[in-house]
C-alpha positions in Angstrom: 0.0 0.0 0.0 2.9 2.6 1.0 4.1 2.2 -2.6 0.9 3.4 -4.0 1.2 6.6 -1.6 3.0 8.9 -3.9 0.2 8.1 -6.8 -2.5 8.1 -4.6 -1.0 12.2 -3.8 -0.8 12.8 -7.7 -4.6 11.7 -8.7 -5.8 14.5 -5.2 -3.6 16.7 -6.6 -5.8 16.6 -10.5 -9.1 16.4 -8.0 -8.0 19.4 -6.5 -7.0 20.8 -9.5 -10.2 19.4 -11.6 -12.5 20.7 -8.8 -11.4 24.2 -9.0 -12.3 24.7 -12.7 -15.5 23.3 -11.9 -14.7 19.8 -13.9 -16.8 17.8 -11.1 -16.7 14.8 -13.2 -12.7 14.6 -13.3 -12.6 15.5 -9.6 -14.6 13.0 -8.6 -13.2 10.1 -10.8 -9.2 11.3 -10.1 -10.8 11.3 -5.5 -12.1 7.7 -5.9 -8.7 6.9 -7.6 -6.7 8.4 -5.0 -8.6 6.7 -2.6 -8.5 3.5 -3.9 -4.2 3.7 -4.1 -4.2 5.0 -0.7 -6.7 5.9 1.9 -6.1 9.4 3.4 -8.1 11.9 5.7 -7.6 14.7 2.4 -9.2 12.4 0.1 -11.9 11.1 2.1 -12.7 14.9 2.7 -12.1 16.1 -0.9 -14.3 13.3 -2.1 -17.4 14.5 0.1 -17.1 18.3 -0.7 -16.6 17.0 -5.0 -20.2 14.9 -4.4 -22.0 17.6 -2.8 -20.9 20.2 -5.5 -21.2 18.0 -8.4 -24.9 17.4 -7.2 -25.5 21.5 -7.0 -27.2 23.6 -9.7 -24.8 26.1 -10.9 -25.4 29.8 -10.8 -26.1 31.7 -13.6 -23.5 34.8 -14.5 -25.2 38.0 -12.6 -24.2 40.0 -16.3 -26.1 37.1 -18.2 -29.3 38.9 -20.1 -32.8 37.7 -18.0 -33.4 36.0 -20.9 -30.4 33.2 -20.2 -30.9 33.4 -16.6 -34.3 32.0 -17.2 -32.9 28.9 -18.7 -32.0 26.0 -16.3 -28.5 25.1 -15.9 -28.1 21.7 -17.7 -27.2 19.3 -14.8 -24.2 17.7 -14.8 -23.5 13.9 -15.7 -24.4 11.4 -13.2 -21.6 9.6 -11.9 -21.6 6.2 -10.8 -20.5 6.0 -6.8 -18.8 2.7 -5.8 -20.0 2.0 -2.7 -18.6 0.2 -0.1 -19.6 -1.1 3.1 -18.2 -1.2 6.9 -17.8 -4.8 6.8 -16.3 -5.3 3.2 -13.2 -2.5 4.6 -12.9 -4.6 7.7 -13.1 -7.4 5.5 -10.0 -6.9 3.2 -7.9 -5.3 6.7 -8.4 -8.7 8.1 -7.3 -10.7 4.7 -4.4 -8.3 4.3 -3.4 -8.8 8.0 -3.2 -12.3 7.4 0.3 -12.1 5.0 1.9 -15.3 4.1 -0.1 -17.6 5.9 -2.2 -18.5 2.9 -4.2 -21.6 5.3 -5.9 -18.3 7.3 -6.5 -16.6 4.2 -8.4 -19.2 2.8 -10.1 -20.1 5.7 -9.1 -23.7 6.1 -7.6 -25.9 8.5 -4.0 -27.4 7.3 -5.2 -31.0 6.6 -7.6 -29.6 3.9 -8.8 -31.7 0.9 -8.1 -30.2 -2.7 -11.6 -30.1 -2.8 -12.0 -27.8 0.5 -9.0 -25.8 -1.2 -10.8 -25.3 -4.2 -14.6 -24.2 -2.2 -12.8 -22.0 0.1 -11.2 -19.9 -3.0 -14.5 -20.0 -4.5 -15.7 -18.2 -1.9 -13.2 -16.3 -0.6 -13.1 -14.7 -4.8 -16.5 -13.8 -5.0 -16.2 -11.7 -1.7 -12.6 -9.7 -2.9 -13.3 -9.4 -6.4 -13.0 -5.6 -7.5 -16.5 -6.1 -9.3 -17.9 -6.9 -6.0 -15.9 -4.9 -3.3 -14.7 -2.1 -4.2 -13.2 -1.2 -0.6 -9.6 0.5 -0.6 -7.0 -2.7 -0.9 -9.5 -5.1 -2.3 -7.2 -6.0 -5.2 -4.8 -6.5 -3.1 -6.9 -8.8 -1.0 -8.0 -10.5 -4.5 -4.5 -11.3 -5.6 -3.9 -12.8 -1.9 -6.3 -15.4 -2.2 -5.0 -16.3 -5.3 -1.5 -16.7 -4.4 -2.7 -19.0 -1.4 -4.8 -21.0 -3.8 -1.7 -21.7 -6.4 0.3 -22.4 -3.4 -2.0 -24.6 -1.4 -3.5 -26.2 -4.6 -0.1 -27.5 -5.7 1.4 -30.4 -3.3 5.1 -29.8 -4.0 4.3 -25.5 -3.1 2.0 -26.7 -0.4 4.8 -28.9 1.2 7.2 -26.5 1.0 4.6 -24.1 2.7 4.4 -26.5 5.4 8.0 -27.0 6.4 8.3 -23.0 6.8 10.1 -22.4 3.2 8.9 -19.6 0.9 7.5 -21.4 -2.1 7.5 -18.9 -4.7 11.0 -19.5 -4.7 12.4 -16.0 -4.2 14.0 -16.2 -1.6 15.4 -20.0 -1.7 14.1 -23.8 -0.8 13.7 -24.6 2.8 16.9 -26.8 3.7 14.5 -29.4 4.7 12.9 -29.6 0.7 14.2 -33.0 -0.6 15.8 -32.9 -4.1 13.4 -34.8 -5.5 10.6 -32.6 -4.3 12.7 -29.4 -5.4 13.1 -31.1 -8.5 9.6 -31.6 -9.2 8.9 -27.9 -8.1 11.2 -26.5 -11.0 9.7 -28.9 -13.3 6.0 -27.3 -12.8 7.5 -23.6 -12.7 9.2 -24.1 -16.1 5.5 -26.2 -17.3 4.7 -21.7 -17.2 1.8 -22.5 -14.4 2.3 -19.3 -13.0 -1.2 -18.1 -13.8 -3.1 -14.7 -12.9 -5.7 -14.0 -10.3 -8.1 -12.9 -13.0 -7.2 -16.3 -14.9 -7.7 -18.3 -11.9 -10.8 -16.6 -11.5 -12.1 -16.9 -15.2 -11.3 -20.8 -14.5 -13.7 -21.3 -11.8 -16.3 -19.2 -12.8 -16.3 -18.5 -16.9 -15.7 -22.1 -18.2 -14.2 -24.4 -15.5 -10.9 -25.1 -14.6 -8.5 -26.5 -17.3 -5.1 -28.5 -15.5 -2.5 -30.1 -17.6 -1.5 -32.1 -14.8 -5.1 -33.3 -13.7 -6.2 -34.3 -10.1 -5.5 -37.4 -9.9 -1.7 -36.8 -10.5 -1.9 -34.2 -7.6 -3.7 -37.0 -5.3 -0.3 -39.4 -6.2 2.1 -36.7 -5.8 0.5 -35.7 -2.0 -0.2 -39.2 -1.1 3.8 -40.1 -2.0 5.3 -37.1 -0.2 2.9 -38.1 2.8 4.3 -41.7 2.8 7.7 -40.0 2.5 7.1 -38.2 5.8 5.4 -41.2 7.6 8.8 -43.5 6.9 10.9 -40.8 7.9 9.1 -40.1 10.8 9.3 -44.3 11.8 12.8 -44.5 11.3 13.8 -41.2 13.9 11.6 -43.2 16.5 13.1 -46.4 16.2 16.6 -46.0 15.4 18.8 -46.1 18.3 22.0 -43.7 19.3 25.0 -45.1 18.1 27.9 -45.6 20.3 31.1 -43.8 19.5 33.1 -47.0 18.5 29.7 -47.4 15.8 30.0 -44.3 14.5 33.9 -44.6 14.2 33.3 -47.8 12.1 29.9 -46.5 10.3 32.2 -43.9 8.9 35.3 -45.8 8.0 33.1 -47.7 6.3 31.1 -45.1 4.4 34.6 -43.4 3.3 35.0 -44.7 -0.3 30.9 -44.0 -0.8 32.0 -40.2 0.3 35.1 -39.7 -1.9 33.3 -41.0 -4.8 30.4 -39.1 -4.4 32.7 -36.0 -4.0 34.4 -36.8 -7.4 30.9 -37.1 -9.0 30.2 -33.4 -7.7 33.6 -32.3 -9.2 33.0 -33.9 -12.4 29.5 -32.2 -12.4 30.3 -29.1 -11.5 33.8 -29.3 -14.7 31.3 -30.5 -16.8 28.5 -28.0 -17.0 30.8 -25.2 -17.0 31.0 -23.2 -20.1 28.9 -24.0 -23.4 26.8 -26.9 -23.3 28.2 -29.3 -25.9 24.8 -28.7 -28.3 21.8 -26.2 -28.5 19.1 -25.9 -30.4 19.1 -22.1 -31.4 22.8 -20.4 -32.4 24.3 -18.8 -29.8 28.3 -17.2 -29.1 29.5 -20.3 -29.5 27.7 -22.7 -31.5 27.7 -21.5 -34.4 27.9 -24.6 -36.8 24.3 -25.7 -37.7 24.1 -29.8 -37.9 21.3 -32.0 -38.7 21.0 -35.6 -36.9 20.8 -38.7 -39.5 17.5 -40.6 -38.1 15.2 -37.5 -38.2 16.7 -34.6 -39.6 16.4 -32.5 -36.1 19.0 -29.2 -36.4 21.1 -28.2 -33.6 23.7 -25.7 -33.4 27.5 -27.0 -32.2 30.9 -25.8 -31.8 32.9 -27.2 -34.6 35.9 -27.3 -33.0 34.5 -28.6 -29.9 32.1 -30.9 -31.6 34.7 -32.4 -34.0 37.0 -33.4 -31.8 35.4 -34.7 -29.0 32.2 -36.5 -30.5 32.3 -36.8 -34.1 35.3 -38.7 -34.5 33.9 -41.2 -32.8 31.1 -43.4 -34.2 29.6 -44.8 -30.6 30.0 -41.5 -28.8 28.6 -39.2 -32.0 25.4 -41.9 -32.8 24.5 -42.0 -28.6 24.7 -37.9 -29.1 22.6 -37.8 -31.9 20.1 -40.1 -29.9 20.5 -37.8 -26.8 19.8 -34.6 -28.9 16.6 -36.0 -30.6 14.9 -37.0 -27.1 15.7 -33.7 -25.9 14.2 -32.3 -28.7 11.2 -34.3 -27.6 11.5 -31.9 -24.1 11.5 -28.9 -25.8 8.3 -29.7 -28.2 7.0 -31.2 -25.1 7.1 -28.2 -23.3 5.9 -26.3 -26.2 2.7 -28.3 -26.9 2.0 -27.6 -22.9 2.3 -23.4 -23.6 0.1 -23.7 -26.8 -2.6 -26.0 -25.3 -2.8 -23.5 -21.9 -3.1 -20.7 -24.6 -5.9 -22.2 -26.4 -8.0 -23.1 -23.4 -7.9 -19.4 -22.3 -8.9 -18.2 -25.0 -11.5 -20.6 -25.2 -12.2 -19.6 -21.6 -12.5 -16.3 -22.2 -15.4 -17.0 -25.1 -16.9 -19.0 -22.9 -18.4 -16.3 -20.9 -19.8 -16.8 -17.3 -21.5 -19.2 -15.6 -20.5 -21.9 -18.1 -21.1 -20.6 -21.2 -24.9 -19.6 -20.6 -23.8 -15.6 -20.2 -21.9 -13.4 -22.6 -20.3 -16.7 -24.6 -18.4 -15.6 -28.2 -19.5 -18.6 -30.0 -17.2 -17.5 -32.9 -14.5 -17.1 -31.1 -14.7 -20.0 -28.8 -14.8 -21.8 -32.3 -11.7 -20.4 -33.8 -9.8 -21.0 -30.7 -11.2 -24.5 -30.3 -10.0 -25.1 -34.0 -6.5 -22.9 -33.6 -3.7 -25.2 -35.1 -1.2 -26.7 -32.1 2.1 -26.5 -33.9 4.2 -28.0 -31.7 1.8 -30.4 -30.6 0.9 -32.1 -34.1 5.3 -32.2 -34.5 5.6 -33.7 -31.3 3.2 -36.6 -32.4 4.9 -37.0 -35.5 8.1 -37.5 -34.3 6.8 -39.5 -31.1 6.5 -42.9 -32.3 9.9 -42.5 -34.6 12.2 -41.3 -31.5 13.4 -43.9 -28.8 13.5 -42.6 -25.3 
């Protein structure tokens, strides 16, 4: 809200302005602005003096002729209060109170059902959408509930909410995150899930909610990392503390495992640095556009590089051929994923409300319902052709 201060001063500054040449129109839309950026005893005061002038007939010039001072004044425009009550105010104070603890502002208890996730948002969306409450912050309250609902609605963001990390990912994982689970978070981010409050909302309420992933995915995922948690939890209560002489011998026993598992972090970390070996757009380095033999995929390489370290040999080059074509699987993959998420908004957004019975664009839901998937018809031609 505090960044929203200095704008909120800018719009009373045109009110005031507006006012004074007797634009009561512009002073009254520029007050409701400033209020709505920032609350402030000037704009709450400026607002009621700009309603009870714009609602006064004006006075006629006293050097008018008697003949124009008989005409009424035309009165001015109507303009269209957004009202607010008591309750919606305290209302969106309370959900903004709240912060990151998106199981209060949703209303629900931390052993919640995807279903109970999905009710509470329902509700909590009607009540904070800016068509409905149009209190100072209720946009801010709006984009709240959203955020808890992606987090809580996802098991991996939802367990890393649990354990006390920030699962947005801005600030790092919680030490506790396993790498599988981190793993399987930067999967979904790079899926582009990240969706809007208003498309969240559209999903629910303008044409139903369209997942890639689907629920029953989300139900294995959750039960898994719950299973995870109950064998970790059994094997803390019934393992016993080792004796010094134990640990001595656990660890002279689990030396070579450590050396070689710090070799395969040095060979990692030397092996990723610099250019990867192939991409599949030019960049500084590679340069040298190839295509590989089976399906006739390009990919960009170093010559230098490439030649002497892959192509000279026939096992190494063929498995790097092979290794290029499924990753070009990945990439069309990922590709299909973007262009079907595209399509359904837009069908979405054709679809009008309450399922298509309000306000649906039945030629546009049609063109996007027919709108060719690029990536998605290559991706099942080169399916069946490509080994994993």
């Amino acid at each position: 809200m505090e960044s929203n201060k200095d704008e909120a001063l800018k719009c009373l500054s045109i009110a005031k302005n507006s006012l004074a040449l007797g634009d009561y129109s512009k002073a009254l839309r520029f007050t409701e602005k400033s209020i709505r950026l920032f609350p402030t005893t000037q704009g709450e005061q400026l607002l009621l003096i700009v309603q009870k002038q714009s609602t006064m007939p004006r006075k006629a010039p006293a050097s008018a002729p008697a003949k124009t001072q008989t005409k009424k004044a035309a009165a001015p425009e109507p303009v269209q209060e957004r009202k607010y009550t008591v309750e919606q105010q305290r209302a969106v104070k309370t959900m903004l109170a709240y912060g990151r603890d998106y199981y209060k502002v949703l209303s629900v208890d931390k052993s919640a059902t995807d279903n109970e996730i999905k009710k509470a948002y329902r509700k909590q969306a009607l009540q904070f959408h800016p068509d409905k409450n149009s209190a100072p912050g209720a946009d801010e309250a709006f984009k709240l509930v959203a955020k808890a609902f992606d987090i809580l609605s996802d098991s991996n963001k939802r367990a890393i909410h649990d354990e006390g990390g920030d699962a947005d990912g801005s600030r790092g994982r919680s030490s506790g995150a396993s790498y599988h689970q981190q793993h399987q978070q930067y999967a979904y981010r790079r899926q582009g899930d990240d969706v809007s409050p208003e498309d969240l909302f559209n999903m629910f309420f303008g044409g139903g909610m369209r997942n890639s992933f689907g629920p029953n995915m989300r139900a294995q995922q959750q039960q898994r990392y719950r299973q995870q948690q109950q064998q970790q939890r059994f094997r803390q209560q019934h393992t016993r503390p080792q004796q010094p002489e134990d640990l001595v011998g656990s660890l002279s026993q689990m030396m070579p495992v450590i050396l070689i598992a710090i070799l395969a972090i040095f060979a990692i970390l030397f092996a990723f640095e610099g250019e990867p070996l192939y991409t599949f757009r030019p960049s500084q380095t590679n340069t040298n556009v190839r295509n590989t033999r089976a399906n006739n995929i390009n990919y960009y390489v170093n010559p230098k590089v490439f030649d002497t370290t892959v192509k000279n040999n026939m096992h190494k080059f063929s498995r790097t051929e092979r290794q290029i074509e499924s990753d070009w699987l990945g990439e069309l993959r990922t590709s299909c994923h973007s262009e079907q998420r595209h399509r359904d908004n837009l069908m979405t957004q054709a679809d009008g409300v309450l399922f298509g019975i309000v306000g649906r664009n039945e030629k546009a839901y049609k063109k996007a319902a027919n709108m060719k998937l690029k990536n998605c018809d290559e991706l099942r031609r080169l399916s069946p052709k490509i080994r994993r």
